[in-house]
N, C-alpha and C positions, 0 to 999 in steps of 0.2 A: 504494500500500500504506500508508505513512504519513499520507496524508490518509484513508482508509478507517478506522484507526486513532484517530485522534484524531477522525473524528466519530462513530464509535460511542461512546468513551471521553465527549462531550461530550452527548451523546442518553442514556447510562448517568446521567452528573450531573443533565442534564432531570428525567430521571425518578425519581429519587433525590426534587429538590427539589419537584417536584409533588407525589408522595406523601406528604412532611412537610407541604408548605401543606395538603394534604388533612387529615392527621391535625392540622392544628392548629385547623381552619375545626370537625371532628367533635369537637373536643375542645370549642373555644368552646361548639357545640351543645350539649353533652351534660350540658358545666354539674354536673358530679358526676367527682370523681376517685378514687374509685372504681370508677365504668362505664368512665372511658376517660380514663388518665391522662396528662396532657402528653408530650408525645415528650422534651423535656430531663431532664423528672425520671424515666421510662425507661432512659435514657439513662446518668444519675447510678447509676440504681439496680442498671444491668447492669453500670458499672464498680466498682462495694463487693461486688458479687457477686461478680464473677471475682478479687478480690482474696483471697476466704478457702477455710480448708482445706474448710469443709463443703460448699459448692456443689461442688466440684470433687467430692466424697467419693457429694453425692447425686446429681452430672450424671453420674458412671461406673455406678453403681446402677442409674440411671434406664437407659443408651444397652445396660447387661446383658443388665434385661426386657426392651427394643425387642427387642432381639438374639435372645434367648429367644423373645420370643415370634411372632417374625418367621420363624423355622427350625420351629416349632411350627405355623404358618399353613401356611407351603412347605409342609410334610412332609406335612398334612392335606390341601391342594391336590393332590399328587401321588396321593395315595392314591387321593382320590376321584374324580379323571381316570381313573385305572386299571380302577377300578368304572364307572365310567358308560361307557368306553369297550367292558367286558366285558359290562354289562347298560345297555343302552338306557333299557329304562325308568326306572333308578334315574337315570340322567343327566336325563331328562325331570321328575323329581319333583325334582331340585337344579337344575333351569333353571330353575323357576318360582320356590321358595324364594330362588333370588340376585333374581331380578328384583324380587320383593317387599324384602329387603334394601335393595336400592341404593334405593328409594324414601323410605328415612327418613332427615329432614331432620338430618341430622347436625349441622352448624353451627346448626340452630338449638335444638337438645335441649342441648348445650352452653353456648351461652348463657345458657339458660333457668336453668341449674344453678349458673353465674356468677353470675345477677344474683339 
């Protein structure tokens, strides 16, 4: 149990420090700290953050709307289950509509909007 412990704990560190050398090789590359900012100064900038009243004031705001609009999603999800389970075909006509959906490149329309 203790050696199971401590080598997942040591595989946790692994991977921790892989994906910094990674983020520091993508930083070199990138060459613009803008696109893709050093992990220390990240780092720097997450700790001035959590230090003040507004981040906390705009992280509660923000985790609201999640909230909001996550019980808003549910609520719509349920509903629409209930309809396509009552009428087949409207579930047929919102099976093709999602499958269309999940097709757009999300991570990369974001980006785009980043950079």
């Amino acid at each position: 149990m203790q050696n199971s412990i401590a080598r997942s704990a040591l595989q946790t560190l692994a991977a921790i420090a892989v994906l910094i050398g990674i983020w520091g090789v993508a930083y070199l590359a990138a060459g613009n700290e803008l696109l893709l900012p050093s992990f220390f100064d990240c780092v720097k900038a997450a700790g001035q953050a959590l230090g003040q009243k507004s981040f906390w004031i705009g992280f509660s705001s923000t985790l609201l709307r999640v909230l909001i609009a996550f019980l808003i999603s549910a609520s719509l999800a349920v509903v629409f289950a209930v309809i396509s389970y009552l009428l087949p075909v409207f579930g047929g006509i919102f099976s093709k509509i999602t499958a269309a959906i999940r097709t757009l490149p999300t991570l990369a329309i974001t980006l785009i909007l980043l950079v």
